[in-house]
N, C-alpha and C positions, 0 to 999 in steps of 0.2 A: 622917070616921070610918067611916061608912057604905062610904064606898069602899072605903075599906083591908081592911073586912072583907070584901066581897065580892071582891077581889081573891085571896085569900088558900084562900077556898073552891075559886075557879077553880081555884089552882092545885095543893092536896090533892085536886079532883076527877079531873085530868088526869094525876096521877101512881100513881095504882091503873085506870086505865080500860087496856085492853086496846090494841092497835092491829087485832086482828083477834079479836071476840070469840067464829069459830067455829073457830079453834086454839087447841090447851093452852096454856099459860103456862110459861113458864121451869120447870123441875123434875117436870113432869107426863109424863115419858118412860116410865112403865109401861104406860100405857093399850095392854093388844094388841090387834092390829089383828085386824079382823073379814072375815067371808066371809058370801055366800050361797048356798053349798052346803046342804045337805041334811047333818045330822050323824047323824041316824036311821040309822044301818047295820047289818047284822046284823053279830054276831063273826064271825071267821075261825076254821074250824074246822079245816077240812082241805081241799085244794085239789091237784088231781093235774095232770101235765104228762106228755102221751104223746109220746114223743120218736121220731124217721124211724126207718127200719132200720140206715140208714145211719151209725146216732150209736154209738161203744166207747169213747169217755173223756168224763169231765165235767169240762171243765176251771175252772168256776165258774159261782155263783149272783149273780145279783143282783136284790135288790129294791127297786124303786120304791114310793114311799109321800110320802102329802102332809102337809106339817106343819100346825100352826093356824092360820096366817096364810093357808094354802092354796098354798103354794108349792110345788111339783113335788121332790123328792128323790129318791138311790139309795144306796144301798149296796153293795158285791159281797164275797164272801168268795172265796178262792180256792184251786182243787181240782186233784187229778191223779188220779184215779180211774177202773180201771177199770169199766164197767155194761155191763147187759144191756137193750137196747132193747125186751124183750117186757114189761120192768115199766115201770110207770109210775114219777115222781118225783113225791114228797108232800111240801106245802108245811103247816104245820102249828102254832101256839102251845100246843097239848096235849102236855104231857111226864107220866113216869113219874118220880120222884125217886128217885135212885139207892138208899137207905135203905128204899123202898117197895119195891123190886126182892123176886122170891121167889125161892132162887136154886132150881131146877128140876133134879135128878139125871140125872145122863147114862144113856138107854138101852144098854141091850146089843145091840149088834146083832147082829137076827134071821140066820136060813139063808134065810127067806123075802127078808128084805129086801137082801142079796146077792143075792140073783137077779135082784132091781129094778132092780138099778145095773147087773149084765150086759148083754151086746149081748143086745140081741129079734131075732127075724127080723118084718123087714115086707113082705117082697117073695122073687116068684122063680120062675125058672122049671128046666125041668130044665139047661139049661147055665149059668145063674147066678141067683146070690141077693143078698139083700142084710139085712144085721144094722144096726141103729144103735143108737147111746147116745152122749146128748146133743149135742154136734157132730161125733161120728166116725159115718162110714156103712164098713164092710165087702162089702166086694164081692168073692164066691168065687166063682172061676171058675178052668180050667185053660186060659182064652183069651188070648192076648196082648192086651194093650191098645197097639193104635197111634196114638190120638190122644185128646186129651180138651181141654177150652176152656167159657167162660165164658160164656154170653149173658143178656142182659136182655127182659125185657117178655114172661113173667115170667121172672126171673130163675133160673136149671137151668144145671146141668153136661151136657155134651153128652161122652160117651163112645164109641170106636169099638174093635169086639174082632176079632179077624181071627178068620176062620171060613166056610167054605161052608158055609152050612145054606139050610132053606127052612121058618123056624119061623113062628106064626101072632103077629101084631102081640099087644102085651101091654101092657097098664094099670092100673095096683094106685093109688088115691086114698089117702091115710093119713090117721088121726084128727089132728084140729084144732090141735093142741098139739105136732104135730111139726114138726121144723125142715123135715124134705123130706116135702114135702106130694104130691107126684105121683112115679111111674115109670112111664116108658114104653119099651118094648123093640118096635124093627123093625128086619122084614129088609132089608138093601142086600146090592150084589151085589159076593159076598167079604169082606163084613165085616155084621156087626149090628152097629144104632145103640144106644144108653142115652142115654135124658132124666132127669134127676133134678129132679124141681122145688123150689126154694126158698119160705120163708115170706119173704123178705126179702133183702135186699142183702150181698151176703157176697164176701169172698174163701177160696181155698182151699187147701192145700195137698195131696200126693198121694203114697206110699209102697210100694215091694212089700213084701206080707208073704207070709206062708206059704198057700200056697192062693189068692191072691188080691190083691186091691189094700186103702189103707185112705186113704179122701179124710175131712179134717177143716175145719170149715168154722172161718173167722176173722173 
């Protein structure tokens, strides 16, 4: 009798016991899996990306990001947009709710502020000058232009105007925020040169207009 019940305990004990009792058990599949990373992080405020000179369409974003179990992910959203490489691109989970939005009345625009968007002069001498707004430069002259080309390191248009003169070499530097940041004007023999310096990598196009030439950078 004695046997029988000890039998019996065995075998109630060996059918709740585990076979490995540092794994879950049948049905315990929620338990998520852990990391030890560091979770302490500050929030994501806002985060800028300053892109070459070189960069005029954004063709897509994508963001990397780690889930809870710590595994590596991305996402991409996908774009065809033209940009301006002197902005930066803002990466950011701060929004304005559209509902929040104020909506702002449209100014009149000034006579003053027409002037702003006009060509400036930035340069010049007395056989030529030079005007610009925003990527067109103006170049008046009553010189023929026989050659003009493209060079890097730094990047400048290189112009040639037919003319015998014997004028004194010339360098006008421009404020910070202009696309052509240098000119320089010397004499060769039978032509003077034009240097245009660039802030950055550009292609260009080139026009006669009235009085002069009109190079527009792209």
């Amino acid at each position: 009798m004695v046997k029988a019940i000890f039998i019996s305990l065995f075998l109630l004990t060996s059918l709740s016991a585990r076979e490995n009792p540092f794994f879950p058990s049948t049905g315990e599949k929620d338990i998520p899996l852990t990391t030890n990373i560091d979770e302490k992080l500050p929030p994501l405020k806002r985060a800028t990306l300053t892109l070459p000179s070189t960069a005029r369409v954004i063709e897509g974003v994508t963001v990397k990001y780690r889930s809870l179990d710590g595994s590596i992910h991305s996402e991409t959203i996908e774009l065809d947009n033209a940009i301006d490489w002197h902005l930066p691109i803002f990466i950011s989970q701060s929004y304005v709710n559209e509902e929040q939005k104020v909506a702002v009345p449209k100014k009149k625009i000034s006579k003053s502020s027409k002037k702003i968007s006009s060509y400036k002069k930035i340069a010049g001498i007395k056989l030529i000058s030079f005007y610009s707004k925003d990527k067109k430069l103006k170049v008046i002259t009553k010189d023929t232009i026989i050659r003009n080309f493209l060079l890097v390191k730094p990047h400048r248009i290189v112009c040639d105007f037919k003319r015998d003169t014997n004028i004194k070499s010339y360098v006008k530097a421009m404020a910070k925020n202009s696309l052509f940041t240098k000119i320089r004007v010397g004499n060769h023999d039978g032509y003077y040169r034009v240097v245009i310096e660039l802030d950055g990598h550009y292609r260009y196009a080139t026009k006669d207009i009235k009085n002069g030439y009109l190079f527009e950078l792209k």
